[in-house]
N, C-alpha and C positions, 0 to 999 in steps of 0.2 A: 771021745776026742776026735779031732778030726783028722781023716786018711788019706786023702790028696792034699797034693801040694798048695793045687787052687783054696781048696778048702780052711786051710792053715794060714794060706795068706788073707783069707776073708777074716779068720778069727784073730788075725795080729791085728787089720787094720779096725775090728768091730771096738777091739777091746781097746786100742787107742782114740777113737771115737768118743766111746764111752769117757773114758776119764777127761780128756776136752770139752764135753758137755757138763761133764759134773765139773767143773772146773767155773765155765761160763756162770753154770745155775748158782752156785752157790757165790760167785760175784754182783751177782743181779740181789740173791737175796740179803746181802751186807747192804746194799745201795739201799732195798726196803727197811732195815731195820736204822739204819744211820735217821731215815727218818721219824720212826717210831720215836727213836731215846731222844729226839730235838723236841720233840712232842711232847713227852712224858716230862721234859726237864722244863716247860713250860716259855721256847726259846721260840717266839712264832716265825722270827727273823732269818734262826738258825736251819730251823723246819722248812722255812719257803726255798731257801738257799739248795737243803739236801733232796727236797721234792725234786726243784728243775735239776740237779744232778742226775738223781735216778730216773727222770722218763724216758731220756732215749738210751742209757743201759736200758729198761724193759722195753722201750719200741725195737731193739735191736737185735732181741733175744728170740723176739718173734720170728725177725726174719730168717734169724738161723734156725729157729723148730726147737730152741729150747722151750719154751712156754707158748700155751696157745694164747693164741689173739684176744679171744674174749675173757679170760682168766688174766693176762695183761692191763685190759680193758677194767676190769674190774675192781684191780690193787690199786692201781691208777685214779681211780674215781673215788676208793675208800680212804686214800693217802688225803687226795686232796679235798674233800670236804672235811677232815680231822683237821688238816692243815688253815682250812677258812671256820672254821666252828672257837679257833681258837682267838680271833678279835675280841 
C-alpha cells in the first residue's frame, strides 16, 4: 500500500481513472454490439442508422487513449463492410 501522502493521492486519483475508462470502454462497446444485433436481425436500415451512431463514439475514444487508433480503425471497417455486404 502506499506511504506518503503524495503517493495515496496518486492511487485515489489512478483508481478513479480506471473506473472512468472502464466506464467510457464499455460505452463504446454497447455502441459496437447495438450494431452487430441490427445486423444479425437482418435490419440494413437499422444497421446503417447504429453504424453512423457508433463512429465518433469510437473516433472519440481514441482521443481520450481508451482504444488505439488502428484497432478503432479496424472495427470500424469490419462493422462497415458487414453493414454494405448486407444489400
Amino acid at each position: 500500500m502506499a506511504n506518503s501522502a503524495g503517493s495515496r493521492k496518486r492511487a485515489r486519483q489512478a483508481e478513479k481513472r480506471r473506473q472512468h475508462n472502464a466506464s467510457l470502454r464499455s460505452m463504446v462497446r454497447t455502441y459496437v454490439k447495438k450494431v452487430l444485433k441490427a445486423i444479425a436481425a437482418g435490419d440494413k436500415a437499422a444497421a446503417q442508422a447504429a453504424f453512423v451512431e457508433a463512429q465518433p463514439k469510437l473516433d472519440s475514444s481514441v482521443n481520450k487513449g481508451i482504444f488505439k487508433k488502428n484497432k478503432v480503425a479496424r472495427v470500424k471497417s469490419r462493422l462497415n463492410a458487414k453493414v454494405k455486404a448486407m444489400a
